[in-house]
N, CA and C atoms as a LAMMPS dump frame, in Angstrom:
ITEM: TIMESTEP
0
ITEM: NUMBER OF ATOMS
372
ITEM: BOX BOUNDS ff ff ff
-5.0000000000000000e+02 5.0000000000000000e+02
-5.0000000000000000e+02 5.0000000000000000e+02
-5.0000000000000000e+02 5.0000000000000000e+02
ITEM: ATOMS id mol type element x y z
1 1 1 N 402.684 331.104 -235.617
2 1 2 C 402.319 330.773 -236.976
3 1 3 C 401.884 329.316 -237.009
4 2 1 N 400.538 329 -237.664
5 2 2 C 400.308 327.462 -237.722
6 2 3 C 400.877 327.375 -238.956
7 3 1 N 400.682 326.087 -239.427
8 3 2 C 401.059 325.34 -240.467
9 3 3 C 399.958 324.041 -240.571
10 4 1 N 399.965 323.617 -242.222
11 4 2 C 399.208 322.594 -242.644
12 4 3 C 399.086 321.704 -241.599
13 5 1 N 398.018 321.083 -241.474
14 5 2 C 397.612 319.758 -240.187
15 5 3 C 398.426 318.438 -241.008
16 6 1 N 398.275 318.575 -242.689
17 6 2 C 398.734 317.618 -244.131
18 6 3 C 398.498 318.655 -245.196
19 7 1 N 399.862 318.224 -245.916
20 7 2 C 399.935 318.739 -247.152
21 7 3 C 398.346 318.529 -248.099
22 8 1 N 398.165 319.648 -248.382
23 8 2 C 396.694 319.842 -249.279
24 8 3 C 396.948 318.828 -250.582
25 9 1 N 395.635 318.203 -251.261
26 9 2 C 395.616 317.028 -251.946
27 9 3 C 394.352 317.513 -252.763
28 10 1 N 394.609 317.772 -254.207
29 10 2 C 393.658 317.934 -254.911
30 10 3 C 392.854 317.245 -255.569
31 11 1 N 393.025 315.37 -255.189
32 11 2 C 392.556 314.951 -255.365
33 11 3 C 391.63 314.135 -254.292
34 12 1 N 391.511 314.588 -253.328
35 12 2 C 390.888 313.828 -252.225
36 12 3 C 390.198 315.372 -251.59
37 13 1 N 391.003 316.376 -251.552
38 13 2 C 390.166 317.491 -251.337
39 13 3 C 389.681 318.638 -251.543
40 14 1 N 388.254 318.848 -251.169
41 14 2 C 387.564 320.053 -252.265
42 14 3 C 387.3 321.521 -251.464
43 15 1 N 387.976 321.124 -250.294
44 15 2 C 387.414 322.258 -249.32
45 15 3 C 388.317 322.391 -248.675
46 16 1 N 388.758 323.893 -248.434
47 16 2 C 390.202 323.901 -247.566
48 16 3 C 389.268 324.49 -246.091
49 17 1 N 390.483 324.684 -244.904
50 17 2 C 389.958 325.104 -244.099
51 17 3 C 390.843 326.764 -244.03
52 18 1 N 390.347 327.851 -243.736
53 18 2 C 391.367 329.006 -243.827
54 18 3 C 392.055 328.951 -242.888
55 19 1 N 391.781 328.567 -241.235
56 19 2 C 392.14 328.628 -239.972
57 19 3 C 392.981 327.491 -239.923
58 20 1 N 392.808 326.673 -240.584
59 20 2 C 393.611 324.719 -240.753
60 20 3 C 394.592 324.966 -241.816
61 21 1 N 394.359 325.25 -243.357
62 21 2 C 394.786 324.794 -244.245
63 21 3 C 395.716 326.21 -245.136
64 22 1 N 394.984 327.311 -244.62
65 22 2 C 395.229 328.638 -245.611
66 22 3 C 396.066 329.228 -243.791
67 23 1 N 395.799 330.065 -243.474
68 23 2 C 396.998 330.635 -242.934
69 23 3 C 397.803 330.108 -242.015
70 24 1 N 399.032 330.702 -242.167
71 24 2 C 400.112 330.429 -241.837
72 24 3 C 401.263 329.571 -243.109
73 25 1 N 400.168 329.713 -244.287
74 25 2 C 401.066 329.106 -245.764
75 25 3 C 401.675 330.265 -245.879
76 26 1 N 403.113 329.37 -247.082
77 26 2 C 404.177 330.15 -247.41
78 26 3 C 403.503 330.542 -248.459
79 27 1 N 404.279 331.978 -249.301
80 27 2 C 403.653 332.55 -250.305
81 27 3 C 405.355 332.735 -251.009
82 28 1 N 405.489 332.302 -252.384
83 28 2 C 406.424 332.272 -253.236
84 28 3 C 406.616 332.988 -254.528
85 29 1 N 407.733 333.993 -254.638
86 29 2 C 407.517 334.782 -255.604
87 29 3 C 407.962 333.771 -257.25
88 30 1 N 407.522 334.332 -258.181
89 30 2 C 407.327 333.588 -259.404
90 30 3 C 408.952 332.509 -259.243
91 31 1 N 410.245 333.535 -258.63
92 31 2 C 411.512 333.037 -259.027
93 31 3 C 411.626 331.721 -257.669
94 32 1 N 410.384 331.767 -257.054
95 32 2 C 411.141 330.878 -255.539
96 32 3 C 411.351 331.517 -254.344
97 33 1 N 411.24 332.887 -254.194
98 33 2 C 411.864 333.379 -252.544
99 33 3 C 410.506 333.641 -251.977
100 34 1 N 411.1 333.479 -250.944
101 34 2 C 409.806 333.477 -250.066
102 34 3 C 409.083 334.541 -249.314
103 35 1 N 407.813 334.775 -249.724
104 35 2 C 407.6 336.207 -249.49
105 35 3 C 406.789 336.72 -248.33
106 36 1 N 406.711 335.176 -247.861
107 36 2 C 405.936 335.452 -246.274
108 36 3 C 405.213 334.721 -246.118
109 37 1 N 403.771 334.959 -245.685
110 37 2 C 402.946 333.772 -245.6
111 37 3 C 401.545 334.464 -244.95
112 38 1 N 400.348 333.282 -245.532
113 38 2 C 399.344 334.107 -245.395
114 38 3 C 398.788 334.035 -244.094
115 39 1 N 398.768 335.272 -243.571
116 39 2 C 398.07 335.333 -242.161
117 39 3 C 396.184 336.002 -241.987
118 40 1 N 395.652 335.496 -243.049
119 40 2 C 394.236 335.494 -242.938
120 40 3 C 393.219 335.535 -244.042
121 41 1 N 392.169 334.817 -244.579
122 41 2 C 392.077 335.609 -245.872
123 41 3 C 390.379 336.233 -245.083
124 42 1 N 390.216 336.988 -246.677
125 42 2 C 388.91 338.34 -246.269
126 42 3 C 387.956 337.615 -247.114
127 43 1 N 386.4 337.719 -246.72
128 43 2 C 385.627 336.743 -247.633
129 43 3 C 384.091 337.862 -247.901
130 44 1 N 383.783 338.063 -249.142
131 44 2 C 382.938 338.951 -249.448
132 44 3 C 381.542 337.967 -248.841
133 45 1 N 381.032 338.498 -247.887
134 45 2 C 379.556 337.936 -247.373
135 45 3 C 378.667 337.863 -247.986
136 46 1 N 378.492 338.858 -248.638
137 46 2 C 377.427 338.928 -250
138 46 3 C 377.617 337.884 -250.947
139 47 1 N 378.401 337.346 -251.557
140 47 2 C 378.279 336.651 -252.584
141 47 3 C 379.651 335.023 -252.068
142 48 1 N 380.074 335.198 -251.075
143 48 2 C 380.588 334.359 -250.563
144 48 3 C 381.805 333.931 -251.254
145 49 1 N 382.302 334.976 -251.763
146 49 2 C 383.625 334.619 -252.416
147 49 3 C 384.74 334.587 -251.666
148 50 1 N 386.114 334.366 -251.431
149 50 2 C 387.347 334.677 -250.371
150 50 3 C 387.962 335.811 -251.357
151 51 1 N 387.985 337.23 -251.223
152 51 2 C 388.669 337.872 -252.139
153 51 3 C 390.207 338.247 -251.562
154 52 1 N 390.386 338.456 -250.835
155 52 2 C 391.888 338.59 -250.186
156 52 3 C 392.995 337.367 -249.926
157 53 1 N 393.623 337.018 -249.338
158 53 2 C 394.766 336.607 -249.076
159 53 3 C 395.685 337.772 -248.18
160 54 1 N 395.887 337.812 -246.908
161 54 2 C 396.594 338.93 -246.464
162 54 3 C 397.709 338.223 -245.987
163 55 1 N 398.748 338.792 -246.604
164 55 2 C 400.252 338.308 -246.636
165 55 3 C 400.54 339.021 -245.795
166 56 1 N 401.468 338.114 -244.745
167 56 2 C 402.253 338.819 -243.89
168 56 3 C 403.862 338.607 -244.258
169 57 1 N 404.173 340.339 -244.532
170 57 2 C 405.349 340.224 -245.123
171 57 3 C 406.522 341.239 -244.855
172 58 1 N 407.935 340.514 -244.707
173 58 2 C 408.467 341.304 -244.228
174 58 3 C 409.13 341.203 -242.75
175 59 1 N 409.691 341.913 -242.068
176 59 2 C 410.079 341.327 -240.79
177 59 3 C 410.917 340.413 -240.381
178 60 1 N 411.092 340.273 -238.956
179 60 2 C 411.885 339.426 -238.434
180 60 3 C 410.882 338.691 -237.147
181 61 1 N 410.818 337.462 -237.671
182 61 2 C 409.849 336.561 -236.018
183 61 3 C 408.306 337.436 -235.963
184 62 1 N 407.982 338.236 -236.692
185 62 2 C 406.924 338.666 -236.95
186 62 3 C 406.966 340.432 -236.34
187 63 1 N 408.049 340.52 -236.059
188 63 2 C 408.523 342.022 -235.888
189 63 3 C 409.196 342.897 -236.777
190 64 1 N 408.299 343.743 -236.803
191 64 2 C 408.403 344.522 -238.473
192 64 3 C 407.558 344.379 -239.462
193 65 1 N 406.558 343.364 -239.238
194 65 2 C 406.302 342.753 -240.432
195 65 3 C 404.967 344.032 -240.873
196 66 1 N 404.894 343.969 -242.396
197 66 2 C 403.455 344.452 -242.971
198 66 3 C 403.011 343.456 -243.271
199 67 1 N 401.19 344.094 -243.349
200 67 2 C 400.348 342.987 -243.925
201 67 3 C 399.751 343.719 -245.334
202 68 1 N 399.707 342.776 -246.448
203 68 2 C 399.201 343.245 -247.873
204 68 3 C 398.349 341.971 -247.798
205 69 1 N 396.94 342.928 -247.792
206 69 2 C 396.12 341.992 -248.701
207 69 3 C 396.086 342.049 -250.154
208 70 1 N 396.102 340.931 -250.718
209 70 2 C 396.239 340.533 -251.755
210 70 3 C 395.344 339.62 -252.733
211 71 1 N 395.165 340.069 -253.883
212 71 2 C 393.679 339.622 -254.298
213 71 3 C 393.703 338.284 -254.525
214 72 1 N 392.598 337.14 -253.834
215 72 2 C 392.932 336.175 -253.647
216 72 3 C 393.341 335.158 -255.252
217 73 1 N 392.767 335.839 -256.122
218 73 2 C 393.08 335.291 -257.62
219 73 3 C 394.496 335.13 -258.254
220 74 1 N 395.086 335.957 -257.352
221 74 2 C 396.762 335.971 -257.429
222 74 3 C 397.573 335.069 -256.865
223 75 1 N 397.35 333.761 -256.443
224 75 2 C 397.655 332.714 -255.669
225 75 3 C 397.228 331.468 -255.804
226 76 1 N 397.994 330.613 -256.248
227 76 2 C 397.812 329.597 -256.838
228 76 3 C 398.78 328.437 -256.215
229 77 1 N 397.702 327.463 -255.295
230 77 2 C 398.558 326.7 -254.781
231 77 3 C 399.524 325.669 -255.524
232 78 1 N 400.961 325.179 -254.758
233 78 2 C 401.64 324.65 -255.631
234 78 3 C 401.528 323.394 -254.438
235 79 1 N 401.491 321.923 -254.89
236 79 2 C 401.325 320.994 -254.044
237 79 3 C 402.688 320.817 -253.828
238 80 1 N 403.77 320.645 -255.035
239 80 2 C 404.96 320.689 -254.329
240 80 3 C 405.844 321.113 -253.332
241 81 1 N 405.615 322.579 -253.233
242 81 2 C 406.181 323.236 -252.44
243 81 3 C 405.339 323.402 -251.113
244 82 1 N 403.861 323.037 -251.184
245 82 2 C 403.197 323.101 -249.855
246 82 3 C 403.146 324.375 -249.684
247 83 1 N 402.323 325.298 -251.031
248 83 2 C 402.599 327.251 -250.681
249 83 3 C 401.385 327.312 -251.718
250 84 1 N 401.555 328.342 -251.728
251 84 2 C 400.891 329.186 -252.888
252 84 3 C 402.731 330.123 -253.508
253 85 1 N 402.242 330.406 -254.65
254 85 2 C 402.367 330.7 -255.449
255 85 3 C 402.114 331.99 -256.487
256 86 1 N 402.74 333.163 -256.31
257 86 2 C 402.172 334.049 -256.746
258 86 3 C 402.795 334.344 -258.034
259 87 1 N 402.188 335.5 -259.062
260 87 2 C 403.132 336.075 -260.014
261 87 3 C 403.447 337.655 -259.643
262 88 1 N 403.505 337.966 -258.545
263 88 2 C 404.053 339.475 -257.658
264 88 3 C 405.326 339.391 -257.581
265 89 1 N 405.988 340.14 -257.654
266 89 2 C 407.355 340.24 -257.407
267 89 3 C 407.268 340.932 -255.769
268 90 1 N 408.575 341.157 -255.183
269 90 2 C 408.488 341.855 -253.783
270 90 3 C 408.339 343.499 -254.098
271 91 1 N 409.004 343.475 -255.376
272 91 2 C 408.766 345.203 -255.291
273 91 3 C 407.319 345.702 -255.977
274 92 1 N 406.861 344.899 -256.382
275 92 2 C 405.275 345.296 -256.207
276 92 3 C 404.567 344.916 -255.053
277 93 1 N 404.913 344.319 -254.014
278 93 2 C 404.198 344.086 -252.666
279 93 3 C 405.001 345.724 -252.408
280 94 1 N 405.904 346.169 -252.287
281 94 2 C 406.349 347.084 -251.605
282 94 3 C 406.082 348.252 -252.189
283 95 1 N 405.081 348.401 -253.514
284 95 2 C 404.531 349.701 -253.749
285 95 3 C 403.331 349.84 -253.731
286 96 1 N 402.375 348.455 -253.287
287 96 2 C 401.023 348.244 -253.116
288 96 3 C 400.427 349.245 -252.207
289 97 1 N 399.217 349.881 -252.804
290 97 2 C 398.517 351.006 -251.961
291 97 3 C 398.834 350.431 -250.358
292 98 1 N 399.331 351.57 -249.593
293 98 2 C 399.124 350.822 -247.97
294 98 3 C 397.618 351.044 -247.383
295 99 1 N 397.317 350.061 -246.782
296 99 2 C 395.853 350.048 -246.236
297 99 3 C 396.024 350.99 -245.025
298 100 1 N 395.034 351.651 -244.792
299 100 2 C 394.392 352.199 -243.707
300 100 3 C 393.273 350.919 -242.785
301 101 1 N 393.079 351.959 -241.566
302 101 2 C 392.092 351.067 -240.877
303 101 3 C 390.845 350.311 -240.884
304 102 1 N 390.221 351.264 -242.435
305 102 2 C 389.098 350.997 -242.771
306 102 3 C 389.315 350.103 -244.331
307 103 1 N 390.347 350.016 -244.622
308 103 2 C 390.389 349.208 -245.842
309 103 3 C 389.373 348.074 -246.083
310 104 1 N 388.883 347.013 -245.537
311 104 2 C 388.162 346.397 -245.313
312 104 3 C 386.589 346.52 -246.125
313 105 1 N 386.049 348.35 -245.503
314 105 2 C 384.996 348.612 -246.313
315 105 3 C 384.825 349.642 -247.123
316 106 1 N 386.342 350.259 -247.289
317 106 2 C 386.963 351.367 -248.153
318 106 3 C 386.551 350.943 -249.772
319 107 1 N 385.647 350.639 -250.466
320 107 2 C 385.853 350.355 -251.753
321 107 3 C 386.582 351.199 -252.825
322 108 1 N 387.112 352.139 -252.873
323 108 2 C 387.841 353.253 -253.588
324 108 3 C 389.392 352.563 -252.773
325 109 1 N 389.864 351.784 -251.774
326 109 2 C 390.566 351.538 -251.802
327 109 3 C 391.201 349.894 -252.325
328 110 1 N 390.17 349.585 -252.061
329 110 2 C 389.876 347.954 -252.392
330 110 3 C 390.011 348.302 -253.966
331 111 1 N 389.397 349.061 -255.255
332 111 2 C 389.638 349.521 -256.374
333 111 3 C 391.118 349.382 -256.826
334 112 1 N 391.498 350.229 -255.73
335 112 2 C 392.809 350.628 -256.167
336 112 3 C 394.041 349.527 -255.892
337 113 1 N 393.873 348.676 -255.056
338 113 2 C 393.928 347.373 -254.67
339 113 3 C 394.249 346.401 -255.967
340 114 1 N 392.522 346.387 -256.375
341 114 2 C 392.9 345.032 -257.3
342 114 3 C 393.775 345.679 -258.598
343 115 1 N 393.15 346.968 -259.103
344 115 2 C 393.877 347.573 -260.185
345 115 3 C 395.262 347.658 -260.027
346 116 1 N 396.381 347.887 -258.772
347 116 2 C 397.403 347.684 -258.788
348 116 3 C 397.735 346.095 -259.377
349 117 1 N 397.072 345.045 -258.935
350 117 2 C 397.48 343.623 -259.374
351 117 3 C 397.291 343.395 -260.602
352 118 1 N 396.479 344.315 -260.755
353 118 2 C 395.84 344.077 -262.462
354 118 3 C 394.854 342.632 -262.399
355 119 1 N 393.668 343.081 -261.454
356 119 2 C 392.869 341.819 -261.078
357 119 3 C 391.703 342.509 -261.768
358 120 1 N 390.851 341.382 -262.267
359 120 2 C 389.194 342.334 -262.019
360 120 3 C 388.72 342.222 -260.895
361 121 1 N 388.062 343.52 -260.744
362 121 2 C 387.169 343.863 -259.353
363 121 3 C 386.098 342.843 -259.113
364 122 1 N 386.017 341.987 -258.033
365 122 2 C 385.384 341.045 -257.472
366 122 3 C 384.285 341.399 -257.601
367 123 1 N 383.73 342.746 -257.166
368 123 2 C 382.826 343.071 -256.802
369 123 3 C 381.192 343.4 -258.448
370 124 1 N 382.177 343.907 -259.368
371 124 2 C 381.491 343.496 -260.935
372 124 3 C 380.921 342.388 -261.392
């Protein structure tokens, strides 16, 4: 797992790096516990947005663990804590559609995806 090179600074910076700055962050449920951390995000090519966040969650040392992607609008970095920040609880990570192999270009699953978060569809 990496971690920040420096704590992210919203006033000095406008550009994160995903491979530097985004994975391997902690991800925090609304109350504080910690719900894992992001191990990659997904970025729509077409219009160049980052729509995912894929949380790796769960496990022990990274054994066991699932991955939920998660719509990246649901994450909101906190400078204090050096995380993001979600409003998910764990038992909605743990009833989130499970992805298949093709999730990626599944859009009927990606649908069902953001509608579980109660996101709008990126793709509209």
């Amino acid at each position: 797992m990496t971690t920040h090179a420096a704590p992210l600074n919203a006033a000095t910076s406008s550009l994160i790096s995903g491979k530097d700055d985004v994975k391997g962050t902690k991800v925090y449920s609304p109350s504080g516990d910690d719900l894992g951390h992001i191990d990659d995000v997904m970025i729509d090519p077409s219009s160049g947005k980052v729509v995912y966040g894929v949380l790796q969650f769960g496990g022990f040392l990274g054994l066991g663990s699932d991955y939920h992607p998660i719509p990246f609008g649901k994450l909101r970095y906190d400078h204090a804590r050096h995380g993001y920040v979600t409003d998910l609880t764990r038992d909605q990570l743990e009833g989130a559609p499970r992805h298949a192999d093709n999730w990626r270009t599944d859009r009927a699953w990606q649908q069902r995806s953001y509608e579980h978060y109660g996101v709008p569809l990126y793709w509209v």
